[in-house]
C-alpha positions as CSV (number, residue, x, y, z in Angstrom):
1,X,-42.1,-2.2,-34.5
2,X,-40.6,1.0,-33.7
3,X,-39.5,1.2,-30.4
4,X,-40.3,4.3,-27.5
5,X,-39.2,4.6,-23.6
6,X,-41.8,3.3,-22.0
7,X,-41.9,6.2,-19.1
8,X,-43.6,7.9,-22.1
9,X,-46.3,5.9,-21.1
10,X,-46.5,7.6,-17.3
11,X,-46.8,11.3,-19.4
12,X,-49.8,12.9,-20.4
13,X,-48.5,13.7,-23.9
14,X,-46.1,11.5,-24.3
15,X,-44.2,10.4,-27.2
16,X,-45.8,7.0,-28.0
17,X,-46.1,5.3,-31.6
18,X,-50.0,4.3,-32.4
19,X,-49.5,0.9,-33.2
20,X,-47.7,0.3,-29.3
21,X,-50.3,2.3,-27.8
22,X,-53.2,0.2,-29.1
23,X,-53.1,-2.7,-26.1
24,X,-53.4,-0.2,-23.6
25,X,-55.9,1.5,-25.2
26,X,-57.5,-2.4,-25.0
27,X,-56.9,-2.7,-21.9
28,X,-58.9,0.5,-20.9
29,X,-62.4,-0.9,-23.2
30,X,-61.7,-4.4,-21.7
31,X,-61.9,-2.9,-18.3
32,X,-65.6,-1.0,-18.3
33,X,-67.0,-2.9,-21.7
34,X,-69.3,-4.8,-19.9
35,X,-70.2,-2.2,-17.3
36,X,-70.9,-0.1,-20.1
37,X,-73.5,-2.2,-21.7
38,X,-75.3,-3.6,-18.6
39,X,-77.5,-0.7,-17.9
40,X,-78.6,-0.6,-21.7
41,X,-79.6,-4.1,-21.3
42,X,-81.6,-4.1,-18.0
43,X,-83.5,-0.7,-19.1
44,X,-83.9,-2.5,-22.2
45,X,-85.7,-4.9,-20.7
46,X,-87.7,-3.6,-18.3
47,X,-89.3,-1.2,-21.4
48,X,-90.0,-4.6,-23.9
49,X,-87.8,-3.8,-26.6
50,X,-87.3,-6.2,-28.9
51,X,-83.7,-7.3,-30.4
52,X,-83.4,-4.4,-33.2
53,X,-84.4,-1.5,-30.9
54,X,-82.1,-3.2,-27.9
55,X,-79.1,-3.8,-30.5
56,X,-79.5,0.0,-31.6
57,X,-79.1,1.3,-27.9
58,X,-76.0,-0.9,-27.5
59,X,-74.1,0.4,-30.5
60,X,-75.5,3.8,-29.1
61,X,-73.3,3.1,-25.9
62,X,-70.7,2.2,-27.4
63,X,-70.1,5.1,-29.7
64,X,-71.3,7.6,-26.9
65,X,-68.2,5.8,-24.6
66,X,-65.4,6.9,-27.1
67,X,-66.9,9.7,-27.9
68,X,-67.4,11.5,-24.2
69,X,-63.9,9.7,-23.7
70,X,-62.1,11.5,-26.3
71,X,-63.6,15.2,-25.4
72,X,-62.8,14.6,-21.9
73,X,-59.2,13.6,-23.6
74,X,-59.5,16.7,-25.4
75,X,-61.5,19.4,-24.5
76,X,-63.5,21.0,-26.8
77,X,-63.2,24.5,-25.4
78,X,-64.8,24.8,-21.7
79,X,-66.3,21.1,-22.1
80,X,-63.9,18.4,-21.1
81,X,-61.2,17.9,-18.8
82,X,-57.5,17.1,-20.9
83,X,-57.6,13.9,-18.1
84,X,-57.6,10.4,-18.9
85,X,-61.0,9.9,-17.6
86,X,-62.8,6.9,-19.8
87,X,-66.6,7.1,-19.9
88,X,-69.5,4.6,-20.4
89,X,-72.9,4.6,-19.5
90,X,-73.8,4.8,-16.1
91,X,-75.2,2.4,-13.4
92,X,-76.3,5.4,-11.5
93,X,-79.6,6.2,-13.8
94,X,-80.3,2.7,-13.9
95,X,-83.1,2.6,-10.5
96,X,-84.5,6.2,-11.6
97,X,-84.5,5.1,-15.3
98,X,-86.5,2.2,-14.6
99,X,-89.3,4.0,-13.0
100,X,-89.4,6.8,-15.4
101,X,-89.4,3.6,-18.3
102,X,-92.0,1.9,-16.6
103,X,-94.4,5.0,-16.1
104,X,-93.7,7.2,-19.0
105,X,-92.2,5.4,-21.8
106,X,-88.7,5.2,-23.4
107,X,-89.5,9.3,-25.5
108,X,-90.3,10.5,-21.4
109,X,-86.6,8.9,-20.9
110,X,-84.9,9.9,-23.8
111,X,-86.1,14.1,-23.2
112,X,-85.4,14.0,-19.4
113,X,-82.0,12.8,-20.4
114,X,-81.4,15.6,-22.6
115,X,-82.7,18.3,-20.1
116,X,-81.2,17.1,-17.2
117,X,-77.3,16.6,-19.1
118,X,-78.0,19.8,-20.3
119,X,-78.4,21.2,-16.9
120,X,-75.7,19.2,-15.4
121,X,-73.7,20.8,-18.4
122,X,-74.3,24.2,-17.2
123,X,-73.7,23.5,-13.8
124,X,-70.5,21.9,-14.3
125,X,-69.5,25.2,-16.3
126,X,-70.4,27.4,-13.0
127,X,-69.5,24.8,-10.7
128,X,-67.3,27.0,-8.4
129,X,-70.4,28.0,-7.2
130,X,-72.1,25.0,-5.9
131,X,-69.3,22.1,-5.3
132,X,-68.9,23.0,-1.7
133,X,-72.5,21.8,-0.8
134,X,-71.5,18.4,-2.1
135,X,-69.5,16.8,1.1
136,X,-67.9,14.1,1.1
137,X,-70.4,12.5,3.6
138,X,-72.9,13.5,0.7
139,X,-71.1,12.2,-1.7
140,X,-70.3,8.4,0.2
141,X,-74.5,8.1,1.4
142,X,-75.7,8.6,-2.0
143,X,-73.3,6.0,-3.7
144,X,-74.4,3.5,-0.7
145,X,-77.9,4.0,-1.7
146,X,-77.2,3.4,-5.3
147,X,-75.6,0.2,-4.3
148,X,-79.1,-0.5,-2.3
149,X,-81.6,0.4,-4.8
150,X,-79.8,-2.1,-7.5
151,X,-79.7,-4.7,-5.8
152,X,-83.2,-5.7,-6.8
153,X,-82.6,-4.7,-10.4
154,X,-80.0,-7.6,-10.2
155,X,-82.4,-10.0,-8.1
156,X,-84.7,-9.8,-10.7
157,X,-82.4,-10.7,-13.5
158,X,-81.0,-13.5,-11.8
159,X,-84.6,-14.7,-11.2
160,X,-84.9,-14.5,-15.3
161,X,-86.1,-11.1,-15.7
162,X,-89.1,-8.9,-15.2
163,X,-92.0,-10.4,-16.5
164,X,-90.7,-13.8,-17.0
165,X,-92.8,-16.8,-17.3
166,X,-90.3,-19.2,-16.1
167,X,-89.1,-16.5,-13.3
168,X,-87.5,-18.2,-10.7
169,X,-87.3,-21.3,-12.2
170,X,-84.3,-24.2,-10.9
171,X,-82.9,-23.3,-14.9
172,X,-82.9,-19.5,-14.5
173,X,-81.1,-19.6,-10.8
174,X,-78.4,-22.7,-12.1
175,X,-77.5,-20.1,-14.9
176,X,-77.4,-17.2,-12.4
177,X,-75.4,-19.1,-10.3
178,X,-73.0,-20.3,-12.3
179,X,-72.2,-17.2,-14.4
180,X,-72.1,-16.1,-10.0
181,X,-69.4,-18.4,-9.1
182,X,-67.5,-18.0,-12.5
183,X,-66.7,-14.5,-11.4
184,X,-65.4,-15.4,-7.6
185,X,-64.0,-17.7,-9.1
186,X,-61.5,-15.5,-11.3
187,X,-61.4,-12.8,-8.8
188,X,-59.8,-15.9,-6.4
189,X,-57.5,-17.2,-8.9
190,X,-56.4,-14.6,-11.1
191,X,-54.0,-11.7,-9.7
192,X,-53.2,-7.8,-10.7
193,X,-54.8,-5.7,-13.6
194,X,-56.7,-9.2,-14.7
195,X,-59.3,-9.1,-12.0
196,X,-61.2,-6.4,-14.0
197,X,-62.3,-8.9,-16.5
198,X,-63.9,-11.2,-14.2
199,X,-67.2,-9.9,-15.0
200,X,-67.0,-10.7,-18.8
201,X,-65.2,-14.1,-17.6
202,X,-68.3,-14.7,-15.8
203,X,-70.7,-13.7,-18.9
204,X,-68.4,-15.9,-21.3
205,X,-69.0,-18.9,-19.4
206,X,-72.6,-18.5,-18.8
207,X,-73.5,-17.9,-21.9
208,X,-71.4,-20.8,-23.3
209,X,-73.4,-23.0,-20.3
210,X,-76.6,-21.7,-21.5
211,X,-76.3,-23.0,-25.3
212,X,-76.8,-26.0,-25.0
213,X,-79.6,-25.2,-22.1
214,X,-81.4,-24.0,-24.8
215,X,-82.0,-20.5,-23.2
216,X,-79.8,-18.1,-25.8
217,X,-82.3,-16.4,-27.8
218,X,-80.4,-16.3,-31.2
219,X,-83.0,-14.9,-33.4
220,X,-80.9,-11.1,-32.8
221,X,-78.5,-12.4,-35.5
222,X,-81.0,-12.9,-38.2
223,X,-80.1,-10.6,-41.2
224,X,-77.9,-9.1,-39.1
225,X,-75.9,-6.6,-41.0
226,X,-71.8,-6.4,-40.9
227,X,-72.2,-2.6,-41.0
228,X,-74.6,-0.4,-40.0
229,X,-74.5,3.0,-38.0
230,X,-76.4,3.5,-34.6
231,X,-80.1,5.9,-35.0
232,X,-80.6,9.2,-34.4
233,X,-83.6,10.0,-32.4
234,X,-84.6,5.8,-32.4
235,X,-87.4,7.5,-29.8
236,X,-89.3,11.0,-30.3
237,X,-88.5,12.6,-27.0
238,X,-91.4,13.6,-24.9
239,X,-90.7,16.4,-22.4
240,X,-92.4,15.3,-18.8
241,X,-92.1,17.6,-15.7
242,X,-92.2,14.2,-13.2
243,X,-89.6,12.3,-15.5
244,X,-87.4,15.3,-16.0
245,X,-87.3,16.4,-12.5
246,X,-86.7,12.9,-11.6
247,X,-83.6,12.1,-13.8
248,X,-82.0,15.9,-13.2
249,X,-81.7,14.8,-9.6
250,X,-79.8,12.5,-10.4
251,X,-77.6,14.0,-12.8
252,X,-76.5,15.9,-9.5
253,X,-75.8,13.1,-8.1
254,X,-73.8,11.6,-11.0
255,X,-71.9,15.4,-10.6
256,X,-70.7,14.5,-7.6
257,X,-69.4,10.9,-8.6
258,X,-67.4,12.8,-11.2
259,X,-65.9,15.2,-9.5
260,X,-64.6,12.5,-6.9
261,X,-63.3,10.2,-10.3
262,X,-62.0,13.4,-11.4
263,X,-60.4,14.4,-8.0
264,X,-58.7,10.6,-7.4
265,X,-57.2,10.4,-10.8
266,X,-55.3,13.1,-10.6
267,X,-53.9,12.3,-7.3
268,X,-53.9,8.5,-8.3
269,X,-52.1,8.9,-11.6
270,X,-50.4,12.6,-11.8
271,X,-49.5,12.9,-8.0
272,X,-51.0,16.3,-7.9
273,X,-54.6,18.6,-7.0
274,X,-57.2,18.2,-9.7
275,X,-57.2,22.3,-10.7
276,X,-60.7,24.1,-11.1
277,X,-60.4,24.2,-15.1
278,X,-59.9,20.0,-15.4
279,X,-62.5,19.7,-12.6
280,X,-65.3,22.0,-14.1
281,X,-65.0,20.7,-17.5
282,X,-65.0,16.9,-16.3
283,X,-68.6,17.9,-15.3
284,X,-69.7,20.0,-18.6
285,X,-68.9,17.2,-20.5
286,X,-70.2,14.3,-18.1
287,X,-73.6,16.7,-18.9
288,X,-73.2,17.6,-22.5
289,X,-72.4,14.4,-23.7
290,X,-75.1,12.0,-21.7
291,X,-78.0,14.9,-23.5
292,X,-76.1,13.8,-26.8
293,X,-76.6,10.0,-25.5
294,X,-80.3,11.0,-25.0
295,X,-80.5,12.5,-28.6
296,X,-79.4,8.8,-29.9
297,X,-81.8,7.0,-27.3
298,X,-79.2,5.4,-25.2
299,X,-78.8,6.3,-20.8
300,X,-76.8,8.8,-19.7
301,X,-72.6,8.7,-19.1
302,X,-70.3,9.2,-16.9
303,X,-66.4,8.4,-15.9
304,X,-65.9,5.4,-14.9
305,X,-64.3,4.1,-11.6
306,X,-62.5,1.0,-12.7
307,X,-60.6,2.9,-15.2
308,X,-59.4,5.3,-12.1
309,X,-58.8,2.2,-10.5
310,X,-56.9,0.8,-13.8
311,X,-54.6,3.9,-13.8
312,X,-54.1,4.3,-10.8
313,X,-52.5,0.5,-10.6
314,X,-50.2,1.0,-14.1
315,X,-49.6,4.9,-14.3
316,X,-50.7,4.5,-17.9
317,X,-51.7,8.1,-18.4
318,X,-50.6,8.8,-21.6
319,X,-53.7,10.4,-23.3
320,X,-52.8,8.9,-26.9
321,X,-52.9,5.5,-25.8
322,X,-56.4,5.5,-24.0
323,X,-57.7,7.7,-27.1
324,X,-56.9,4.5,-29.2
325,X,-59.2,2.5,-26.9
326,X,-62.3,5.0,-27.5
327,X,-61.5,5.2,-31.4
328,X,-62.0,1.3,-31.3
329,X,-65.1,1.9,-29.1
330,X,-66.5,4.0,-32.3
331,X,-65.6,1.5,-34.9
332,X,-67.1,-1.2,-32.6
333,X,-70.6,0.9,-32.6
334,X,-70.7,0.4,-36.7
335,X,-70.3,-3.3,-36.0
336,X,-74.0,-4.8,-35.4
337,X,-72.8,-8.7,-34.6
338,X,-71.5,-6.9,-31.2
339,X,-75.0,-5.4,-30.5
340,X,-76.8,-9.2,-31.6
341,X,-74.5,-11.0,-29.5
342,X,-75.3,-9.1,-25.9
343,X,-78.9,-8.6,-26.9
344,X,-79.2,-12.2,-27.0
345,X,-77.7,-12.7,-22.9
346,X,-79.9,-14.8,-21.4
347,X,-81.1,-12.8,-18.0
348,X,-80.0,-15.0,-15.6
349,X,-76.2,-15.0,-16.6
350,X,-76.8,-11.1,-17.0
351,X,-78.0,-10.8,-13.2
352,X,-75.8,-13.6,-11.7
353,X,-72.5,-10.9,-13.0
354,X,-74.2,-8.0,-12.1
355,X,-75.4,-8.8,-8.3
356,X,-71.9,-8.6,-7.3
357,X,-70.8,-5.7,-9.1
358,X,-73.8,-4.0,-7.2
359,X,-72.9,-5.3,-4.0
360,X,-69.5,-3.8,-4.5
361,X,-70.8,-0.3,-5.4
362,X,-72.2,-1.0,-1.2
363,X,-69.0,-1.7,-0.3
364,X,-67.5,1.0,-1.8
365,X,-70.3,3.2,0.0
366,X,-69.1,2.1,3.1
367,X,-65.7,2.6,2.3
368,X,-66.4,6.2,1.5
369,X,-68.2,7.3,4.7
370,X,-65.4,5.7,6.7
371,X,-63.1,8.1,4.5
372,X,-65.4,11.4,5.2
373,X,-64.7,10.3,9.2
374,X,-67.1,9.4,12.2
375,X,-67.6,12.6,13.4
376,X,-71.1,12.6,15.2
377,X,-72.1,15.2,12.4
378,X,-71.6,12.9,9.6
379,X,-72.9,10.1,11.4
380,X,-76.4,12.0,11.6
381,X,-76.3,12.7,8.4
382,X,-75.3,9.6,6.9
383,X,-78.2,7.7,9.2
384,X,-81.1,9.7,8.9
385,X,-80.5,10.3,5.1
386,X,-80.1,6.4,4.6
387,X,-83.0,6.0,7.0
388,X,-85.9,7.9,5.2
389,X,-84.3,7.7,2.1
390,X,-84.2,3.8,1.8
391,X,-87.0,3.4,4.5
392,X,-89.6,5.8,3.1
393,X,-89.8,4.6,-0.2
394,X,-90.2,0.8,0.5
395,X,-93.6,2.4,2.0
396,X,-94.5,4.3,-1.1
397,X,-98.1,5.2,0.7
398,X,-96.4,7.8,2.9
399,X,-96.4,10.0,0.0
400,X,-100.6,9.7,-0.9
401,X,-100.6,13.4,0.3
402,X,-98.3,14.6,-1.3
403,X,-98.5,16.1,-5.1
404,X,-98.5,13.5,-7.4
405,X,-95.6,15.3,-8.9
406,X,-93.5,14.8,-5.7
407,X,-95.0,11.3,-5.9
408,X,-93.3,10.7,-9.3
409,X,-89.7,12.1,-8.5
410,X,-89.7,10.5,-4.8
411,X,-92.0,7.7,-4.0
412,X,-89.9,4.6,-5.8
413,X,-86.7,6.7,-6.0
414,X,-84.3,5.9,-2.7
415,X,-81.7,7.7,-4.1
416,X,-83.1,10.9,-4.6
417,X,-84.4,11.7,-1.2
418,X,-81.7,10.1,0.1
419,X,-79.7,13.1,-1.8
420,X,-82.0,15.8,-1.0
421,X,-82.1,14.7,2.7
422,X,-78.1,14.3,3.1
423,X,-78.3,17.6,1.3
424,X,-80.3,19.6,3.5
425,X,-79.2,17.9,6.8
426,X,-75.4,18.9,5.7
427,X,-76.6,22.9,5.1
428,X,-78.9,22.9,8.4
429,X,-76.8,21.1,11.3
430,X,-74.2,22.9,13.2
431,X,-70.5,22.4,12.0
432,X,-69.2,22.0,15.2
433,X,-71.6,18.8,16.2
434,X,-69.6,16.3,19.0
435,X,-71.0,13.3,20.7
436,X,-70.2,14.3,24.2
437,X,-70.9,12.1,27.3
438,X,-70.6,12.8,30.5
439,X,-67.6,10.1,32.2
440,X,-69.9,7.9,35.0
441,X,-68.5,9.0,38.4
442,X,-68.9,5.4,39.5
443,X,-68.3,1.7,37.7
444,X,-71.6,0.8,36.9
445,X,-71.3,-3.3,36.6
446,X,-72.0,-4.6,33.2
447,X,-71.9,-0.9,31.6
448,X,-70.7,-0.3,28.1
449,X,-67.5,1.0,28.0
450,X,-68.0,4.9,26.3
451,X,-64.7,5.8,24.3
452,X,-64.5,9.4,23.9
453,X,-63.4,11.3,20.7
454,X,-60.1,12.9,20.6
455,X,-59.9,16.5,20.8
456,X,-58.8,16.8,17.7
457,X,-61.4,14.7,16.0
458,X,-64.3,17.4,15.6
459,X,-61.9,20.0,13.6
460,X,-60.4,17.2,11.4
461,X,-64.0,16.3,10.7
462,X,-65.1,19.5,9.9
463,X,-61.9,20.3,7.6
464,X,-63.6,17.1,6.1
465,X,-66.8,18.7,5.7
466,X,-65.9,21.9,4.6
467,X,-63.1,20.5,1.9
468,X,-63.7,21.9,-1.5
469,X,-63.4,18.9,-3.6
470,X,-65.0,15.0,-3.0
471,X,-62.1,12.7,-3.0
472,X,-63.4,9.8,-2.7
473,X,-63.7,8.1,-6.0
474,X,-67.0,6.0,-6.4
475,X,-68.2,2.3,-7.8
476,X,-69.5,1.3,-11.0
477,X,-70.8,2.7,-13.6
């Protein structure tokens, strides 16, 4: 094999041969494969698709993944980055998709994906405009309340999925558990880049447990073809104001998760500033391509934090080598036995995988508000946004007087009005808010001790709120 310096590798063009740059281009798929193709599957089953229509939208995802990761590789004109940003399908969509599924049907879902990527397309072209309302206080709430609003999504699978007639069952929660502890377990034992694969370590083993249990549905593999390319237009797309309004407001939101992947890999993995024409064209393409996803049936896309997280731990930015990882991601969409053999996931090992990655999107919520800094400003916003937004909607009545148009965007969705309140609370409240309490002029036995903010504090925070780009880089697609 013909042999290169490896700091080729740690170069964005870099002089590497194909044939070496292929297990890093592995590396890459093997790090957001499953992530990629979990959302298909839960929207999949919350609509009732059988095994055909299911394996389509998985070999959908997969060739949308190399192909958004290629343009953002290289740009097509305005519309991708030049970065090494790998995309998949994205977690984000999956709460609003599932109402919009449930209400509307899967055409309702397929044209409100292609308006609202469309929109995000053109947004992300004029960005310059806009990115400065999107905080990083924004920015961390909403990814909190994502984490939040799956965590039922992944209850329910562990339980055996919507609709189940053995839901809940001692079968259904030993297979969630297992495929559960099958995960820890590999995050505990095995060390470095590894630990991304614990989620399809977890998903191997429960499958292989639930053979025997007699719970894999393997009727998906019945005159399965070896070749066969992914639909075009598998739904007619219905255009709905409620659904479209709905999934654009969330296409925002997946704008600002992009421009804080796009932000952290450039400091992660190039050791410099994102620059305006990388950063605007991240976003054009994050929207352009998930409206192409919609035109094939499949959930919108977006870059993908592990892969930041993956670069950021090898250097590996050498665009040639991840491009071999999306080219595989194509060839794999022509390859139908792929599709059969997640379509036929029983739900419970599906949801016992999954109900940690959610809880680590929380985490890395949590993690980003601590970033954006405790200034009392932030603190309000982050608090009454997560307060109405996650409160309000678990008491959907509160919206009966409202149009039934705002009853369709907000009334189930968390993470909307958690946006448009963290939004609108950033734009209204004074910049220069400060928690300020007068010092007791006497010890007042058994009083909480008050620790006062440094003088300094306030104008770091507000540098914080005012920055122009989201650094923060957020969880799981």
């Amino acid at each position: 094999m013909k042999p290169f310096d490896h700091d080729e590798l740690l170069k964005l063009d870099g002089d590497v041969p194909i044939l070496r740059s292929v297990p890093y281009g592995i590396q890459h798929i093997l790090a957001m494969f499953v992530a990629n193709l979990a959302p298909i599957m839960i929207i999949a089953g919350v609509a009732g698709l059988g095994d055909a229509e299911t394996g389509g939208m998985i070999q959908a995802a997969m060739l949308i993944a190399g192909v958004g990761t290629l343009i953002q590789l290289f740009p097509i004109g305005r519309l991708g980055s030049g970065l090494p940003i790998v995309m998949g399908i994205s977690f984000t969509f999956v709460t609003v998709m599932t109402g919009v599924v449930a209400t509307y049907g899967m055409g309702a879902a397929a044209g409100a994906i292609i308006v609202g990527g469309c929109i995000e397309g053109v947004l992300g072209l004029f960005a310059q405009y806009w990115r400065r309302i999107i905080t990083p206080i924004v920015a961390a709430v909403v990814v909190t309340s994502i984490g939040f609003s799956l965590l039922s999504v992944g209850a329910t699978s562990f339980g055996g999925g919507s609709g189940a007639a053995d839901f809940g069952s001692l079968r259904n929660l030993a297979l969630g558990t297992i495929s559960l502890v099958a995960c820890l377990a590999f995050q505990c034992m095995v060390k470095g880049k590894q630990k991304h694969l614990s989620v399809l370590f977890g998903l191997v083993v429960g499958y292989i447990v639930a053979i025997p249990m007699g719970v894999v549905d393997f009727s998906a593999f019945q005159n399965v073809k070896l070749f066969a390319a992914p639909a075009i237009m598998p739904f007619t797309p219905e255009f709905d104001l409620g659904a479209i309004i709905s999934v654009t407001l969330i296409f925002l939101v997946s704008a600002t998760e992009t421009l804080g992947d796009t932000t952290a890999l450039a400091q992660a993995g190039l050791g410099r500033n994102v620059n305006d024409r990388e950063l605007f064209g991240s976003i054009a393409a994050d929207g352009f391509v998930s409206a192409l996803s919609g035109c094939f049936g499949c959930m919108p896309i977006t870059s993908f934090s592990q892969n930041v997280g993956l670069v950021a731990m090898t250097k590996v930015v050498n665009r040639k080598a991840i491009a071999t990882g999306a080219v595989i991601m194509i060839l794999a969409a022509f390859c139908p036995v792929i599709s059969a053999v997640f379509s036929s996931l029983p739900e419970p090992v599906l949801g016992g995988c999954t109900i940690m990655m959610f809880g680590n999107i929380i985490v890395t919520g949590f993690q980003m508000i601590a970033s954006a800094g405790f200034s009392q400003r932030n603190i309000v916003i982050a608090a009454l946004s997560l307060a109405i937004g996650i409160g309000f909607t678990q008491v959907g009545e509160l919206f009966v007087c409202f149009p039934e148009l705002v009853q369709s965007v907000f009334a189930q969705n968390c993470v909307a009005v958690v946006f448009l309140v963290a939004v609108v609370a950033n734009l209204v409240l004074p910049k220069d808010m400060e928690l300020r309490v007068a010092a007791p002029s006497r010890e007042v036995p058994g009083a909480a001790a008050v620790i006062k903010p440094r003088a300094d504090e306030p104008a770091k925070q507000d540098a914080l709120a005012d920055a122009d780009e989201v650094g923060a880089p957020r969880s799981t697609k």
